[in-house]
matplotlib code that plots the C-alpha trace (Angstrom):
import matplotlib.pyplot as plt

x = [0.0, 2.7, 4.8, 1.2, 0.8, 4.3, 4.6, 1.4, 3.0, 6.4, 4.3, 2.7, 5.8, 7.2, 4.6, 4.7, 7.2, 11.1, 11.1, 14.7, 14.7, 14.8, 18.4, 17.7, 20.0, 17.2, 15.5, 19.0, 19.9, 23.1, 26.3, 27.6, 31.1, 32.4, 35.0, 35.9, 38.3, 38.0, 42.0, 42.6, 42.8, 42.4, 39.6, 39.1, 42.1, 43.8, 44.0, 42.5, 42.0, 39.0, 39.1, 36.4, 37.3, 33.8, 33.0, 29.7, 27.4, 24.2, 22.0, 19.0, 16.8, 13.9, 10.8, 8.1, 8.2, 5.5, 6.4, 7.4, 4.1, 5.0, 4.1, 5.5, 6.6, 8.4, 8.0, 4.3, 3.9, 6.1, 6.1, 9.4, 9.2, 12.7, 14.2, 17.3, 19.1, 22.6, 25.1, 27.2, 30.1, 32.5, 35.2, 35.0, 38.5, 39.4, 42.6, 40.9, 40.4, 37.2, 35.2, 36.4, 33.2, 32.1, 29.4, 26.2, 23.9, 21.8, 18.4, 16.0, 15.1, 11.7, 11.6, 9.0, 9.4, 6.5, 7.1, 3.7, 5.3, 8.6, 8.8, 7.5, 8.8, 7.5, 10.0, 8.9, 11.3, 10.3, 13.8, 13.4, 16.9, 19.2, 22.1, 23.6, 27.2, 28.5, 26.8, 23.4, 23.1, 22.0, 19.0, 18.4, 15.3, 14.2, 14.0, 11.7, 12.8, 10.4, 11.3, 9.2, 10.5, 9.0, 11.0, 9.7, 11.9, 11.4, 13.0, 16.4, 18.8, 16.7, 15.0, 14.0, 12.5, 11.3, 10.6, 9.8, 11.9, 10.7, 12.7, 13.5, 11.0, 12.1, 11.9, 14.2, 14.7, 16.8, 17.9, 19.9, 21.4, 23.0, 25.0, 25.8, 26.4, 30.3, 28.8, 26.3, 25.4, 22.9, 21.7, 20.0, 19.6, 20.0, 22.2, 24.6, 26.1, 28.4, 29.5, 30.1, 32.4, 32.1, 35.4, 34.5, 32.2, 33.7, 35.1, 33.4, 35.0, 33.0, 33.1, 31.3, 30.2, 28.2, 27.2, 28.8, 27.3, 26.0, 24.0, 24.2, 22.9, 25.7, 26.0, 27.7, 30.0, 30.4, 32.3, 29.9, 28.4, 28.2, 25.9, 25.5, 22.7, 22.2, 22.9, 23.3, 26.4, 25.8, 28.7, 28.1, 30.9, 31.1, 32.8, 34.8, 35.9, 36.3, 35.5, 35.3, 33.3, 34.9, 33.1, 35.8, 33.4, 29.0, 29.3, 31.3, 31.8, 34.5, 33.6, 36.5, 36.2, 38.9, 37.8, 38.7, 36.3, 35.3, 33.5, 33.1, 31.3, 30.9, 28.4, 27.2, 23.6, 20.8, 18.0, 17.2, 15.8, 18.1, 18.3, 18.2, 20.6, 24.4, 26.5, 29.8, 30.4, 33.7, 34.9, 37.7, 40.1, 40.2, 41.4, 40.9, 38.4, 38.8, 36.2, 36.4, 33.1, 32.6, 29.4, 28.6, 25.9, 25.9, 22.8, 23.8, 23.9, 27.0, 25.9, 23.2, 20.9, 19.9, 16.2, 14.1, 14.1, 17.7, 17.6, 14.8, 16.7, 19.4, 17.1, 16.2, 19.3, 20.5, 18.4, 18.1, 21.7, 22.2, 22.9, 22.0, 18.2, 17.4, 18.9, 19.2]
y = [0.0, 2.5, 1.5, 2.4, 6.1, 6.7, 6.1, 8.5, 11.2, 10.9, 11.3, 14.2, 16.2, 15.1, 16.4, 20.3, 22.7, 23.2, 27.1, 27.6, 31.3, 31.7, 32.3, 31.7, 28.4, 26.2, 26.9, 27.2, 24.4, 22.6, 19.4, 17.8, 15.8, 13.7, 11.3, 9.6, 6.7, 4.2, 2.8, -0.7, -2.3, -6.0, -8.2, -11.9, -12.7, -10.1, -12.8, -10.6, -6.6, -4.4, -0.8, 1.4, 3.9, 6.0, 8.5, 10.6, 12.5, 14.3, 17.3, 19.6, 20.5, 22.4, 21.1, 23.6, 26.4, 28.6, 32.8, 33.4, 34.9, 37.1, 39.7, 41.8, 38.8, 37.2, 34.3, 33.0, 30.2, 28.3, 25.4, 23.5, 20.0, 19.2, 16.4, 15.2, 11.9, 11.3, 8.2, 6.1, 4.4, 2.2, -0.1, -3.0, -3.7, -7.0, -8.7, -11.9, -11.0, -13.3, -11.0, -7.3, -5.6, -2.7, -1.4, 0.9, 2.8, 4.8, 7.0, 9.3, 11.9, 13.4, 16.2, 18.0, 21.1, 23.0, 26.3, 26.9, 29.6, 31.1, 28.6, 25.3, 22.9, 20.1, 17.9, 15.0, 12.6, 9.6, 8.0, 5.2, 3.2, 0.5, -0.8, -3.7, -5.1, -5.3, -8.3, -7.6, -4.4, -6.1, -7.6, -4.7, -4.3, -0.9, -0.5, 2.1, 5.0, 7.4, 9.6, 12.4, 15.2, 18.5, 21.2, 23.5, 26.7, 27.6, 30.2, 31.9, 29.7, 26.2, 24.5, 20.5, 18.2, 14.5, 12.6, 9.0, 6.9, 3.9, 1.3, -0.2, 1.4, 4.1, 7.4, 10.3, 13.2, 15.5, 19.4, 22.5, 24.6, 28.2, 29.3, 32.9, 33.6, 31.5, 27.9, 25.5, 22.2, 19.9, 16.2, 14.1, 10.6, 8.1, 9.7, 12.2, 14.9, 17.9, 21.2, 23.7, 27.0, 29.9, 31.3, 34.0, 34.5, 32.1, 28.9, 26.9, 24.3, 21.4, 18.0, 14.9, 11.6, 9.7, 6.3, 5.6, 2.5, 0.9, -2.6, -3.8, -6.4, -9.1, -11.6, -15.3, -16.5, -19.6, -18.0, -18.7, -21.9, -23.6, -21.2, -17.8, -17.0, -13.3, -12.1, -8.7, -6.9, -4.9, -2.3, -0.2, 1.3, 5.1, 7.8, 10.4, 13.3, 16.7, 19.0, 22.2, 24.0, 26.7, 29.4, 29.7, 32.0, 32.0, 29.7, 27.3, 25.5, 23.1, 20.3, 18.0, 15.7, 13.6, 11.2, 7.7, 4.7, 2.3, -0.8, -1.5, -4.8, -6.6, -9.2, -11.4, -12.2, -14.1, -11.1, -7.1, -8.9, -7.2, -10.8, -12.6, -15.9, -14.6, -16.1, -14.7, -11.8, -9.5, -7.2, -4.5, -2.6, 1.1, 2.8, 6.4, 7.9, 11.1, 12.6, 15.9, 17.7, 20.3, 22.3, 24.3, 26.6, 28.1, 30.5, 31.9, 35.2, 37.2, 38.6, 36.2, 38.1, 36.3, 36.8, 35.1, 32.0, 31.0, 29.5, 27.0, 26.5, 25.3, 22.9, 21.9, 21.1, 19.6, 16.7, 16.6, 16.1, 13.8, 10.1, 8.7, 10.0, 9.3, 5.9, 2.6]
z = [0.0, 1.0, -2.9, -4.4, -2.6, -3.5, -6.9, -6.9, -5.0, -7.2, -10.3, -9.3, -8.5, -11.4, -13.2, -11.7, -13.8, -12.6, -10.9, -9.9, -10.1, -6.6, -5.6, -1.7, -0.2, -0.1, -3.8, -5.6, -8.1, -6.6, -7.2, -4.7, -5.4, -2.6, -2.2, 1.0, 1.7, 4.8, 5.7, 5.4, 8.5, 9.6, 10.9, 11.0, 13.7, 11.7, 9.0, 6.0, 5.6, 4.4, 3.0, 1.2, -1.4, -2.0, -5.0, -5.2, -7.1, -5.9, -7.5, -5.6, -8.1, -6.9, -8.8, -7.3, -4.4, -3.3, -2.6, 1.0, 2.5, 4.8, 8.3, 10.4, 12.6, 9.6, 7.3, 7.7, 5.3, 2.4, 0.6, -0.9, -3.2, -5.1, -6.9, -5.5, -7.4, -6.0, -7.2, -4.8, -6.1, -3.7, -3.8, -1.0, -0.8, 0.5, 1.5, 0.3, -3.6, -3.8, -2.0, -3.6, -5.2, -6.8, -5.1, -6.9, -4.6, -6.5, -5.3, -6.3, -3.7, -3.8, -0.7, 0.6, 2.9, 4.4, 7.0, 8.6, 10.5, 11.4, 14.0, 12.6, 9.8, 8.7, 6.1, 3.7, 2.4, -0.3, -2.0, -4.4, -3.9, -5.9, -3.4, -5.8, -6.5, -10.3, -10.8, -9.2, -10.7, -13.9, -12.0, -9.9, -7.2, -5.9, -1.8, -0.3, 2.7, 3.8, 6.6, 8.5, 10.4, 13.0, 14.0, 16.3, 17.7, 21.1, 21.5, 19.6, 20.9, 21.1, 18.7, 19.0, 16.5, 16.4, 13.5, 12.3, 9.2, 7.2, 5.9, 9.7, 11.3, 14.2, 15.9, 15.8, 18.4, 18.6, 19.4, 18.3, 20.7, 20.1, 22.9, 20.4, 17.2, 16.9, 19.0, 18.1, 19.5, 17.1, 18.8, 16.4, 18.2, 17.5, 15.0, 15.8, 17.7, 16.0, 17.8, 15.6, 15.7, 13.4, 13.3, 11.1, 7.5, 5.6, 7.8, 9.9, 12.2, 14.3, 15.9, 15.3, 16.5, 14.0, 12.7, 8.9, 6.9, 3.8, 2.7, -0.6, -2.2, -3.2, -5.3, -3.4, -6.3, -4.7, -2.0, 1.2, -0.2, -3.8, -5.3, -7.0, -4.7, -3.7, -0.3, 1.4, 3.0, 5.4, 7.0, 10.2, 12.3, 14.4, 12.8, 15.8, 14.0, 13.1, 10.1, 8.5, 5.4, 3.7, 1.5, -1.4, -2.9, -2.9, -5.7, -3.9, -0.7, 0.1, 3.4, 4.3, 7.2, 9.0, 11.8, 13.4, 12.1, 15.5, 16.1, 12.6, 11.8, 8.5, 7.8, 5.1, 5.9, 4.2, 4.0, 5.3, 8.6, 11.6, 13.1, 9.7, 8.6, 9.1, 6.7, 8.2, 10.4, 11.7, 13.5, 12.0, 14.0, 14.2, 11.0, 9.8, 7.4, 5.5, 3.3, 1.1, -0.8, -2.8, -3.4, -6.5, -6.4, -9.5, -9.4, -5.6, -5.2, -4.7, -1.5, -0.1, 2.6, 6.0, 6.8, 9.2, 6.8, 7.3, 10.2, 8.9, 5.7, 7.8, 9.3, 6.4, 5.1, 7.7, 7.1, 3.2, 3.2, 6.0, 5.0, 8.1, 8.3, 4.6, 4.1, 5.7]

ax = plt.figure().add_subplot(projection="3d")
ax.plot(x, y, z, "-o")
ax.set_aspect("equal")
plt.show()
């Protein structure tokens, strides 16, 4: 029932006209490029080693957005629906050649943002996925994520939201705290936690603890059993770390993080169940991970203008461009 009501929705915002003539953050036409790398380290008794080597590609188009209506206490009401595809390529690097895979996640992101007031927003997320291996991808089958988030500001310095995301089921709550205009504090559970410090217009520095994973579908090659069977691997593992964005200009933005990688688990299991058939399962040792972005904004504005909308736009974006509360 939920596949049937989605497909609905997707062709309906497909159907509305692309307006990216508004130049504001959350409107504006934007590429993200990433590439991260996880060190090889060893698992298995220290009998084999696993690294992942992860390029990326991920658009915002905005599909549809209603004008800012406005009073004298600021923004009164807005509505927000964009298209955003993005492409995951990895390389599983094994000690043990049998097992070393190219990996395909691919998903089409279909977001909905509503501001009923300066102080509430409501977010939609719908993201038809593929997570295959080289071989699968020529059998590929679509997964389903829908995730629902509220954000209500309290007051200038405190906002909180709580949210629900479907693919496991579960909640999310979480908070942002400004302490002035240089120090944030953002809790997301059970996601992450970053502190951030503005050290002046155009770098920002922060620190993060935050989960880092994937699942993919995967094809056996004889290597578990004598079959060709398809099976998942699944990758989770806590990222400690810290970051910094950099405005080189308002048409770019480059993001570089560099963190340790801890209890990260691999497994091999039979299906998406949590406590499904495990085929194999490890534990790797700490390693490091390092991850650079870039962000190309082409239609920004030379001089962008806060307003009483910012601060929602960076609520907004928060979300739409974290992994962990759209995917798995």
């Amino acid at each position: 029932m939920l596949k049937k009501y989605a497909f609905v929705l997707l062709y309906l915002i497909l159907a509305m006209p692309l307006l990216a003539q508004n130049l504001q953050m959350l409107t504006s036409p934007r590429l993200l490029l990433s590439y991260s790398h996880l060190g090889n380290q060893k698992y298995d008794s220290n009998a084999n080693t696993f690294g992942l080597g992860q390029s990326s590609l991920a658009l915002n188009l905005p599909l549809y957005h209603s004008n800012y209506t406005k009073s004298e206490y600021g923004l009164k009401r807005f509505l927000f629906i964009g298209f955003q595809p993005s492409l995951v390529l990895s390389s599983a690097n094994f000690e043990n050649t049998a097992l070393d895979r190219k990996l395909i996640n691919f998903s089409l992101g279909f977001n909905g943002i509503y501001f009923s007031s300066i102080k509430n927003l409501y977010l939609l997320s719908l993201r038809p996925i593929l997570n295959e291996d080289e071989y699968t991808i020529n059998n590929p089958i679509w997964r389903y994520n829908a995730s629902f988030m509220y954000s209500r500001m309290v007051n200038t310095k405190f906002k909180y939201r709580i949210g629900l995301t479907y693919t496991y089921l579960f909640g999310i709550v979480g908070g942002t705290y400004r302490f002035n205009q240089k120090n944030i504090l953002l809790v997301n559970l059970p996601y992450n936690i970053t502190y951030r410090h503005v050290i002046n217009s155009n770098l920002t520095a922060g620190l993060f603890l935050k989960p880092n994973g994937s699942m993919n579908r995967f094809m056996n090659r004889n290597y578990f059993d004598s079959s060709y069977n398809t099976i998942l691997f699944r990758r989770t593992s806590y990222l400690l770390g810290a970051n910094i964005i950099y405005k080189i200009s308002p048409k770019f933005r480059l993001m570089a993080d560099l963190a340790i990688s801890s209890k990260q688990q691999l497994r091999f299991t039979q299906d998406a169940e949590r406590d499904g058939k495990s085929y194999y399962e490890a534990s790797v040792k700490p390693t490091y991970y390092l991850s650079l972005k870039l962000l190309w904004m082409p239609f920004a504005a030379p001089k962008a203008k806060k307003n009483a909308n910012t601060e929602k736009e960076n609520d907004a974006e928060e979300y739409l461009n974290d992994d962990n509360f759209l995917s798995f």
